[in-house]
Every structure is written in C-alpha cells, then in structure tokens.
N, C-alpha and C positions, 0 to 999 in steps of 0.2 A: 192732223200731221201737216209738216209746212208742206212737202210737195202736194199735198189734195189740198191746199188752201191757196198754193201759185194756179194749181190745173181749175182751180174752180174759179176766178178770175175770167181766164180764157174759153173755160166751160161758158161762163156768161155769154162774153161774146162772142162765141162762138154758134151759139144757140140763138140770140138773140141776129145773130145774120142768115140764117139759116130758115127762122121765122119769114124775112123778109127775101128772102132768097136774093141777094145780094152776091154778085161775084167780087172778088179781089182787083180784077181789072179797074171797075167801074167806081167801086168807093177809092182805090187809088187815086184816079183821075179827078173825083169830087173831095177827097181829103186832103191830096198832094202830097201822100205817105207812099211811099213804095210799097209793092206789094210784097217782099219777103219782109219790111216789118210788122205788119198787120197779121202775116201770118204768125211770126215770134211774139207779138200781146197775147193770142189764142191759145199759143203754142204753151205762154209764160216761160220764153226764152228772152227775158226784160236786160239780159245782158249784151245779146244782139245789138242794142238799141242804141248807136252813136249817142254821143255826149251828156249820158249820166242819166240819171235820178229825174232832172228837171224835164228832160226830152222826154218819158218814158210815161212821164204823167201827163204833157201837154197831149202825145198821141192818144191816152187811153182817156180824156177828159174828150178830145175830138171824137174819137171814134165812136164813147160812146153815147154821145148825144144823135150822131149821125142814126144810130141804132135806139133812139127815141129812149136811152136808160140815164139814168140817173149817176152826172159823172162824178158826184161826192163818195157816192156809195161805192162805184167801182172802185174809186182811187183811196179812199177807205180798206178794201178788200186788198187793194193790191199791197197798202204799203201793214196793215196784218200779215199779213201771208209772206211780207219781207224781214218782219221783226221775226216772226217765227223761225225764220231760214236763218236767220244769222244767228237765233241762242240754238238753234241745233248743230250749224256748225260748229260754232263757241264749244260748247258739248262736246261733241264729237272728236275736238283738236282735241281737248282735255284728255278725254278718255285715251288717244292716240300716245299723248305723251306718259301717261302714266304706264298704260302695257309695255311703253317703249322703254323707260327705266325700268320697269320692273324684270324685263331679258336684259336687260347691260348689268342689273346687282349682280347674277350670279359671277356674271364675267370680274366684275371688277374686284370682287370676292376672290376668286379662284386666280386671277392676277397679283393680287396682296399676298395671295397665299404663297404663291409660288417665289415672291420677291425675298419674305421671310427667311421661306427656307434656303433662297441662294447665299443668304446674307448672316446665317447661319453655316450653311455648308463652307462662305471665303473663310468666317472665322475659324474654324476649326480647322482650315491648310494652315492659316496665318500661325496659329499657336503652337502648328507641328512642326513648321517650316523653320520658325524661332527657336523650338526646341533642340532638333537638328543641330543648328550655328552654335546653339549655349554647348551641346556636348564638345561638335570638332572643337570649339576653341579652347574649352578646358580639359581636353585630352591627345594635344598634338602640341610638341614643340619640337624645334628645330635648332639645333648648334649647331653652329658657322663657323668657320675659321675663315680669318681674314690674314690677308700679306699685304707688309707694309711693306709701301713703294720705297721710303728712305733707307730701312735696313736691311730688307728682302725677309727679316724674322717672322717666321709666322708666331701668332697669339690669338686666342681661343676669346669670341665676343657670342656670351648666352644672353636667351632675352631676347634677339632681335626681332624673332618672331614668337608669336603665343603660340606654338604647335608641341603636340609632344608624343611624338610613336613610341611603340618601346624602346627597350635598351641596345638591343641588337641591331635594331633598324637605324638607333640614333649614330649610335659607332659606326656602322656598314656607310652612312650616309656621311657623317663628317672625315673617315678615312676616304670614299671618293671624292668627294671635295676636296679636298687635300691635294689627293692625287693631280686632279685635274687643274687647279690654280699655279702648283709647280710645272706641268707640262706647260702650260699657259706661258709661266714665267719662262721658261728654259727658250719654249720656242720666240717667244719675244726678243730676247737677250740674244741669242742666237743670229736672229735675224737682223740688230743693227748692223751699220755699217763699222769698218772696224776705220777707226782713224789714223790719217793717213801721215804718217812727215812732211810733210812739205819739202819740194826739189826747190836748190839754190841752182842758179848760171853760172858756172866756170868759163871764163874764158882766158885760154894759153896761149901767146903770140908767140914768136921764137924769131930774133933777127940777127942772130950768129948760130955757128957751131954748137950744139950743148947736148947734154945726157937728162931724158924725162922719166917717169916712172912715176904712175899716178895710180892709187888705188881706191875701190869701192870699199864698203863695209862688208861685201862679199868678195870680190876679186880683186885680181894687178887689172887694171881693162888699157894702159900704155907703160908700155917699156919699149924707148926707140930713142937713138940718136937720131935728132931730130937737126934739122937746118933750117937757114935762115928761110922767111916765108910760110915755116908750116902754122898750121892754127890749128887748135882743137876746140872745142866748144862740148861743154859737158853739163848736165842735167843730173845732179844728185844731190842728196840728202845731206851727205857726207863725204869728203875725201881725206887722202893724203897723199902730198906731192913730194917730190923728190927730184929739185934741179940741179944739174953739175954743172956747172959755169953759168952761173944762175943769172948773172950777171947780161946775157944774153935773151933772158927770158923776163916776158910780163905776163902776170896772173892779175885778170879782176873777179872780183866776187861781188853776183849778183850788180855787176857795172862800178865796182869800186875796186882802185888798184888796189894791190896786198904788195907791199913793201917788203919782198923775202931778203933782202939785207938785215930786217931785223930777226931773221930767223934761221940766220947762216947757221953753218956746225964749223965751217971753215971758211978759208977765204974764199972758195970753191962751190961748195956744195950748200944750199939752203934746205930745210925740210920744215914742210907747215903741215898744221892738219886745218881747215874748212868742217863748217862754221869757227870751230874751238877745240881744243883737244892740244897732247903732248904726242911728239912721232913715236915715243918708245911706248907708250899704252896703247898705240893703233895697232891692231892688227885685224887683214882681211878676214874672211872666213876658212878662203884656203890657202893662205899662208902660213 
C-alpha cells in the first residue's frame, strides 16, 4: 500500500539512525537540515519539505549517506512510494466523484419530474382559463343606446360589445341606460347658463321744461316732469320713451344721439322704442 511504502522509506531511516544512535540535534548541526525536517523524511511527511521534489530528494540523498545507506535506493523507494500515492489518490478522486453523481441522479430525476408535472399542471389552467373567455364571450352581449349630441334623439347601436345575458337582463339593462343618459342629459341642459340680452346705456339730458315717461319690457321705471339739468342714465335691454316737448330733451344710445324729431307723433310729443321696435306693439309687463 502507498502509505507502508512512504512509512517504510522513513522506517529506513529511521532505523538506520537508531543503529547509530544519532540524535536530531547533532546530524542537524552536521547536515545543516533542521531538525523538524529530518524528522518529516522519517515521519514521510515529504510535504513539510520547502521547495518541492528537488529539496526532498537532496535531504534524503544527504541524510542517507550520513547514515552509511545507499541514497539511490532510498531515493528509488521514496519516489515508488510517491507514484503509488498519487494513482491512489487518482483512485480515490474517481471513486469520490462517481458516489458523488450517483446521489445527485436521484435528485436531478425527482427535479425533472417535478418540473413536468408543473408544466403539465400550467397547461391544464391554461386550457381552462381559455375555455372560460370562449364561453363569457359567446354567451354575453350587451345593447347600448346611444344620444346624439346634434339631435338629442336616442337610436339603439347593437354589436358594440360581444356580451349577451338573457333577454330580461338585456331589456332591464338598456331601459337603465336609458334612464340614466336622459338624467344625464336633463341635468346637463339644466345646468347651462341661460343667455343673457345684453344691457344698452340710455342716457336722457333734459335742458328745458318737458314731460318723460320711459318704460322697461317690465315696468313704466320714469314718469316725471322733468326740468332743465335733470339726467337719467339707464341700463336695459329694451325701452320705450315718451317725450312732450321733446324738443328740450336729448337721448343717446349706447353714446349715440337718437334724433327723436324723426320720431315725433306731433310737433310736441316724440315716442321711440330702443334698440328697434314700433310705440304701439310695446308694451310693459304691467301695463
């Protein structure tokens, strides 16, 4: 065996210093090897040995001529006994790696297996899952009604979705739809704002004696003989004036005079309506 073929090496010289009764101290001092190498030749601890192969042999060629043996033969025995060590390691790895895959087959077996059956099991959601979406989509539809913005008309658009409930659910669902898109609408509509007339500026100077009488599309809001200096200044939509000695009186509109000589009834009395209008189709609300 290698290791009785390293130990019989140093058996040698071991035996052979032993003979001579020789201490470690003393062939130290005459080899110039330290004494824990001497002891690792003995030992056949050739690893010990600083720098390699070449050191290992120059000691054991030394030491054993010191010891009167034959250092071919030692060095012979030792580098045997080194071949043998290393195809039994060689060996040994071998064996190691073979035991060592043969515990990882089952695993990587029982790993395969297991991946199969997961890949197996996605398929089978996968097909179910699919299954699923082919029924909802061929057994669900949905009519909508839609309101057109332009005419406010409703008109019925099927198709827009692939759904189809039954018949009761379909109806229950497009009369709430329905419902709700007019509420929609109503409160929409509801909530503009509502447009407004637009207010013109009247303004009425008066620089003599005269008779006024100016009305809204709701009320009379001046009836006054009025004198020189008064002014009014008025903000509406609409009027209609009514000057007696008109002739005393200036009207602008929105900062433009109004010429009520072209709108006399007499040589006295003028009557306009602002913006545009006839005096005999005005009338107030409570007149």
């Amino acid at each position: 065996m290698t290791d009785a073929q390293e130990i019989s090496v140093g058996e040698i010289l071991a035996s052979a210093r032993k003979k001579k009764r020789l201490r470690y101290k003393k062939l130290s001092s005459e080899l110039n090897i330290d004494e824990i190498y001497l002891v690792a030749l003995e030992e056949g601890n050739f690893d010990l040995i600083p720098g390699g192969e070449a050191y290992v042999k120059g000691f054991l060629r030394s030491y054993a001529k010191k010891l009167d043996l034959n250092p071919d033969d030692v060095i012979d025995s030792y580098l045997s006994s080194r071949r043998g060590s290393l195809k039994a390691t060689k060996k040994l790895s071998q064996k190691d790696q073979i035991n060592s895959n043969s515990k990882n087959l089952p695993k990587i077996g029982l790993t395969a297996t297991f991946s199969i059956i997961f890949l197996l099991f996605l398929g089978v959601i996968f097909r179910e899952y699919e299954s699923d979406n082919q029924e909802v989509t061929n057994t669900i539809e949905i009519t909508t009604t839609v309101v057109s913005n332009d005419s406010n008309e409703m008109h019925d658009e099927s198709n827009l979705l692939t759904l189809k409930p039954n018949k009761n659910q379909s109806s229950k669902f497009t009369g709430d739809l329905t419902t709700s898109i007019n509420n929609d609408l109503e409160s929409q509509t509801s909530a503009l704002p509502l447009k407004e007339t637009p207010l013109n500026r009247i303004d009425i100077k008066v620089y003599g004696d005269c008779w006024l009488e100016v009305f809204n599309e709701n009320k009379r809001i001046i009836y006054n003989l009025a004198k020189e200096g008064d002014e009014f200044v008025l903000n509406e939509s609409k009027v209609k004036i009514i000057a007696g000695n008109f002739k005393n009186v200036e009207v602008s509109f929105n900062d433009k005079i109004v010429n009520l000589e072209d709108y006399a009834n007499t040589k006295q009395v003028s009557c306009i309506v602002l913006p545009s209008g006839d005096c005999s189709d005005f009338k107030a609300a409570d007149s």
